[in-house]
C-alpha positions in Angstrom: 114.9 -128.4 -31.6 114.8 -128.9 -28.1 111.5 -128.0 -26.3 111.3 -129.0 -22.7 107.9 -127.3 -22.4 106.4 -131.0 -23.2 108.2 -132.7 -20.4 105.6 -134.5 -18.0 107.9 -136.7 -15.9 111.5 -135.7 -14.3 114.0 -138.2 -12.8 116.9 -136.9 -11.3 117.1 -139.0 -8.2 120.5 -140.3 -6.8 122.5 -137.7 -7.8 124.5 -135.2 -5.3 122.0 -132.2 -5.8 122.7 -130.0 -2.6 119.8 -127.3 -3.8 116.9 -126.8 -5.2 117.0 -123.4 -7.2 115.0 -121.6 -10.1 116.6 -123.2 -12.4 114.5 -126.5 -12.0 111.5 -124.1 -13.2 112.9 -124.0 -17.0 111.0 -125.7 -19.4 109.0 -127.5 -16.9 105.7 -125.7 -17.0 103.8 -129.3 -18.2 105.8 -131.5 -15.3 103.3 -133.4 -13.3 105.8 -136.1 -12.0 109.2 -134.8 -10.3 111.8 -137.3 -8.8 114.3 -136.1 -6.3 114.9 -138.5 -4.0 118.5 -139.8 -2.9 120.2 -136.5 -3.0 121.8 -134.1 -1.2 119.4 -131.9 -0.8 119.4 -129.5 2.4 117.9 -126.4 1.0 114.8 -125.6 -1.4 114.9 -121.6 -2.6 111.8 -120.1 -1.7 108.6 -120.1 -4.2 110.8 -122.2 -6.3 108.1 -125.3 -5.9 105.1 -122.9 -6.3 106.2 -121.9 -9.8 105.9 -126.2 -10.8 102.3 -125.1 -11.5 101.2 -128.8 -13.3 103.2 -130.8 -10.7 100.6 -133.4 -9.0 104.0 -135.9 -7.3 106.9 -134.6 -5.6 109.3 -137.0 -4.5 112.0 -135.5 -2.1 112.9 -138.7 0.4 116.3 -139.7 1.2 117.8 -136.2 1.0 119.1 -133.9 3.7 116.4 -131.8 4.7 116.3 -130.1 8.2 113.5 -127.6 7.6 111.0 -126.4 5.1 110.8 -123.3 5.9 110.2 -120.1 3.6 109.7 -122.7 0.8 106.5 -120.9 0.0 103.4 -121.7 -1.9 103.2 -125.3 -3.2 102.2 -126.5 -6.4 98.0 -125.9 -6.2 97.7 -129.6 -8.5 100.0 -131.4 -6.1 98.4 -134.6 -4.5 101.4 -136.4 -3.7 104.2 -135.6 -1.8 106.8 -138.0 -0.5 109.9 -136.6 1.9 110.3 -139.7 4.0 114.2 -140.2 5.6 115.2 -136.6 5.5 116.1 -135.1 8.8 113.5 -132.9 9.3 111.8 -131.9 13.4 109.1 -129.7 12.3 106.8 -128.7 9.2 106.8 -125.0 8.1 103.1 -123.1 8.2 103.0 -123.7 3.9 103.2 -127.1 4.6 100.7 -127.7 6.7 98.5 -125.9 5.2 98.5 -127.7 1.9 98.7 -131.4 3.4 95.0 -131.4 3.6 94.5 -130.9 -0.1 97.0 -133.8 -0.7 95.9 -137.5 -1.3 99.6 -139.3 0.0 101.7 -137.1 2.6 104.7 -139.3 3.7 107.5 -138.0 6.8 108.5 -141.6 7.5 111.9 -141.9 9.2 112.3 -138.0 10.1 113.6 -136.5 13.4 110.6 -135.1 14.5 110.0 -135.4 18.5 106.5 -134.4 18.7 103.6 -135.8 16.5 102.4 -131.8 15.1 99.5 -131.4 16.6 98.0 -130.0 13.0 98.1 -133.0 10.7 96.9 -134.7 14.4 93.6 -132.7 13.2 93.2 -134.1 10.1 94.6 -137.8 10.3 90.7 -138.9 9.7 90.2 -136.0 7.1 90.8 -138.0 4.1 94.7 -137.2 3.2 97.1 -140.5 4.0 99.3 -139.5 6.8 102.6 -141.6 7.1 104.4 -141.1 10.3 105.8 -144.2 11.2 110.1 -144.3 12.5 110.1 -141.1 14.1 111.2 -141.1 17.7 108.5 -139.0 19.2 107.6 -138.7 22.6 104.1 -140.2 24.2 102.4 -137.2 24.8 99.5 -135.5 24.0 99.4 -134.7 20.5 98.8 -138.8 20.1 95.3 -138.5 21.7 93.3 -138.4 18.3 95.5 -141.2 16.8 94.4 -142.7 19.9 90.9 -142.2 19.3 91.0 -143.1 16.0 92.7 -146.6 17.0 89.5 -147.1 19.7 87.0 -146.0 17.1 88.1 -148.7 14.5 87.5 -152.5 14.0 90.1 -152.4 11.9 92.9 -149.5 12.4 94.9 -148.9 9.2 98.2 -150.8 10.0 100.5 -148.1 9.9 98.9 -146.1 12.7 98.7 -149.4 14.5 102.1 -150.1 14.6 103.4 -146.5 15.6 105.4 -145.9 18.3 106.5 -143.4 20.8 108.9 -143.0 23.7 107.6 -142.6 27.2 109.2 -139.9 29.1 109.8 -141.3 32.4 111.5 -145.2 31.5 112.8 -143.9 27.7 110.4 -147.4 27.0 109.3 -147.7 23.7 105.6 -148.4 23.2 102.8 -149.0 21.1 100.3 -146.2 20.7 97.9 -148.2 20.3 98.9 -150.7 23.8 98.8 -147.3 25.8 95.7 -145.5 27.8 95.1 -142.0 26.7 95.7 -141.1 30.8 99.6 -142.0 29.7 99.6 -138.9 27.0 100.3 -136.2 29.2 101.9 -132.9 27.7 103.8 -131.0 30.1 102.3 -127.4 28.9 98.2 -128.1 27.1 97.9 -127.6 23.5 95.4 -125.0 23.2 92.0 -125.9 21.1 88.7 -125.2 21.6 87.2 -128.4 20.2 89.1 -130.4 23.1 90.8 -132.6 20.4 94.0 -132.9 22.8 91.9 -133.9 26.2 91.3 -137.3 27.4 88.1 -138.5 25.7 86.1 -139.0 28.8 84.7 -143.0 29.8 81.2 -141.6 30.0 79.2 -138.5 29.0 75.7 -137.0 29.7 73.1 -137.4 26.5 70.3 -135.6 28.4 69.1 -134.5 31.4 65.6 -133.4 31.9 62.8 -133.1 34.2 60.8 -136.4 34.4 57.5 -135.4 36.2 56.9 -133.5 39.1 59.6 -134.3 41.6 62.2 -136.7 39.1 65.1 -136.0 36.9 65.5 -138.5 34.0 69.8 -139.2 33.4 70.7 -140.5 30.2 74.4 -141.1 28.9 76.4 -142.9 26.7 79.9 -144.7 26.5 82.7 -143.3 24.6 85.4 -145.8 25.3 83.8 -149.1 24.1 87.7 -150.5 24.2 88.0 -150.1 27.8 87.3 -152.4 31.1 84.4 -150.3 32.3 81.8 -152.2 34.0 79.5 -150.7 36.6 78.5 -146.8 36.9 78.3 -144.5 39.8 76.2 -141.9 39.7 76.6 -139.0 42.8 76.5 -135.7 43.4 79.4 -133.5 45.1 80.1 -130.2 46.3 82.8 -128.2 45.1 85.2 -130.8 46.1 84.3 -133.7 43.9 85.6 -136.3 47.0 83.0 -134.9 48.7 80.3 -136.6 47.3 76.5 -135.8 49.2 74.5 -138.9 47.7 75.5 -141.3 45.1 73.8 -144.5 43.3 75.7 -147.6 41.7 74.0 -148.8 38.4 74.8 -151.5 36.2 76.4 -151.6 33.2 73.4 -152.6 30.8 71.4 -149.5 31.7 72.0 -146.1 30.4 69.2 -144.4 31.9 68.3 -143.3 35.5 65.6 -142.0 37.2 66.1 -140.4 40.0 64.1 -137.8 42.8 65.3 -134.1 42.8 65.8 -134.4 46.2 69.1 -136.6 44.9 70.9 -133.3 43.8 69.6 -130.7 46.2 72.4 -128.9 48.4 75.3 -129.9 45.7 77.4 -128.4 43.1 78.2 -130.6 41.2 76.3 -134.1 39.2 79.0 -136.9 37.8 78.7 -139.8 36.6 81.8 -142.5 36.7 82.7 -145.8 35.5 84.2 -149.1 37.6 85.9 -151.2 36.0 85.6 -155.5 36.4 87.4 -155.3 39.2 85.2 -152.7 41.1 87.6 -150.3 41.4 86.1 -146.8 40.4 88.4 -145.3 37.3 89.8 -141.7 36.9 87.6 -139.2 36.5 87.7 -137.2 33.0 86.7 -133.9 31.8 83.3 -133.7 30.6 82.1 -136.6 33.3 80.6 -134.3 35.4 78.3 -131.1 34.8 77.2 -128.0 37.3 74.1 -128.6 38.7 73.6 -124.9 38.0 73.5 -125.8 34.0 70.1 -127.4 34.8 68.0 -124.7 35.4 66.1 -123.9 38.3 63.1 -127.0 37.6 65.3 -129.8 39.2 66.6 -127.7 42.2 63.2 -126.5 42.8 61.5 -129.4 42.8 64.3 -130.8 45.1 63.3 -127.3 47.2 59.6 -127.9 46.7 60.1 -131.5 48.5 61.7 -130.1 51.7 58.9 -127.0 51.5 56.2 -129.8 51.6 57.9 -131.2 54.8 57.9 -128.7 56.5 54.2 -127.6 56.0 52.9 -131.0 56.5 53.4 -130.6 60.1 52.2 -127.7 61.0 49.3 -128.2 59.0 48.8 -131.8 60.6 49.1 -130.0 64.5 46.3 -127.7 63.1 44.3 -130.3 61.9 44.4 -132.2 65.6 43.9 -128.8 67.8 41.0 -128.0 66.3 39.7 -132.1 66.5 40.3 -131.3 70.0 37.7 -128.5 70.8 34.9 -129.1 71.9 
């Protein structure tokens, strides 16, 4: 007697399967390994994967696959699935949502334009993300594989070698060859953590009061990758090329001490990198901070100095009247 209730592995691949129905959920309960691959297939009936409640691989490259949309819930034991060379531009919401609990997630070799700016989110999460062969475009959503590349001795090959197509010259590049100031998107992605910005040369660590009339600067350097060589440290008004003092420290130091006076009368306190050729680079969000944000101990104690100035000499005239009388 036939009982298909026992059957743990399925291979059906290079066939001309166009869909993906119910029927595949007969008798296959207890399948953890499903083969589709080199098919037809364009279309997968929704909640017709979610009933393959032991399935742990899903193969569905090489098919025909434009969208994954309404495909429902997948398989809650699934840890691989595979739907490289398909023809697909974007990943529906139940997809996305499940590639976090998965161990291999491969969309080599789709049509996808953009580089979805969810699995960017989770590409050092744990899950293995292959991207690779899909012709999208040098913008934003490639900052955190960005990162990711600057943050490792040894990048993971396949994010190494990915590529994208620059808008402007249709140039095919290197992720990895490119500065983050080249991933521009037209309209921001929206996220609060700043994953899509420009990860800033430089950035504060502290800033606190350092005895009675000093504020002690301390930063660090995010982009270790880059040319940076020097700092500038300055203050500005609202206008950040209108700087009101500034100071040029070297690149071996990552503390400054510096009067309150430095910052009095300005908006704004930065801090930006030079590069080896002197040339001050761009400046990036989170470079700079309101003054404002410091409280009122550094702009009084810049205050407090020009108070003392003005006392002094009225004081001192005082002082030499009355050594004057008889």
């Amino acid at each position: 007697m036939y009982t298909p209730s026992y059957l743990e592995s399925i291979d059906i691949s290079y066939n001309e399967i166009p869909i993906i129905t119910n029927d595949i959920t007969v008798g296959t309960q207890k399948v953890k390994y499903l083969n589709l691959s080199h098919n037809s297939i364009d279309e997968i009936r929704p909640g017709v994967l979610g009933n393959l409640t032991s399935l742990n691989i899903l193969d569905l490259s090489f098919n025909n696959l434009e969208s994954m949309k309404k495909v429902g819930n997948m398989p809650k034991n699934m840890s691989v699935l595979l739907m490289s060379n398909n023809k697909l531009t974007k990943l529906s919401k139940e997809i996305i949502s499940f590639v976090p609990k998965l161990k291999d997630f491969n969309i080599e070799n789709n049509l996808f334009n953009n580089f979805p700016s969810e699995l960017a989110k989770i590409v050092t999460k744990g899950t293995s993300i292959s991207f690779k062969g899909n012709p999208i475009e040098c913008d934003c959503s490639l900052i955190p594989i960005k990162r990711m590349l600057n943050s490792k001795l040894n990048p993971d090959p396949q994010w190494d070698n990915i590529t994208c197509v620059q808008l402007l010259t249709s140039e095919v590049s290197y992720v990895s060859d490119l500065d983050e100031n080249e991933l521009i998107c037209d309209i921001p992605i929206k996220d609060e953590d700043d994953t899509f910005v420009v990860t800033p040369d430089v950035k504060f660590r502290q800033i606190k009061r350092s005895g009675s009339s000093y504020i002690k600067i301390d930063w660090f350097v995010l982009q270790n990758k880059e040319d940076i060589a020097d700092f500038v440290i300055f203050t500005s008004g609202n206008k950040l090329e209108e700087r009101s003092s500034s100071r040029l420290v070297p690149y071996n130091l990552r503390s400054q001490t510096i009067k309150a006076a430095f910052i009095k009368d300005s908006t704004n306190l930065c801090i930006i990198p030079k590069d080896s050729f002197g040339n001050e680079r761009q400046m990036k969000k989170g470079q700079c901070m309101d003054i404002g944000e410091l409280g009122p101990l550094a702009l009084n104690n810049a205050n407090q100095n020009s108070k003392n100035i003005y006392l002094f000499y009225p004081m001192l005239i005082l002082s030499m009247v009355k050594s004057l009388k008889p």
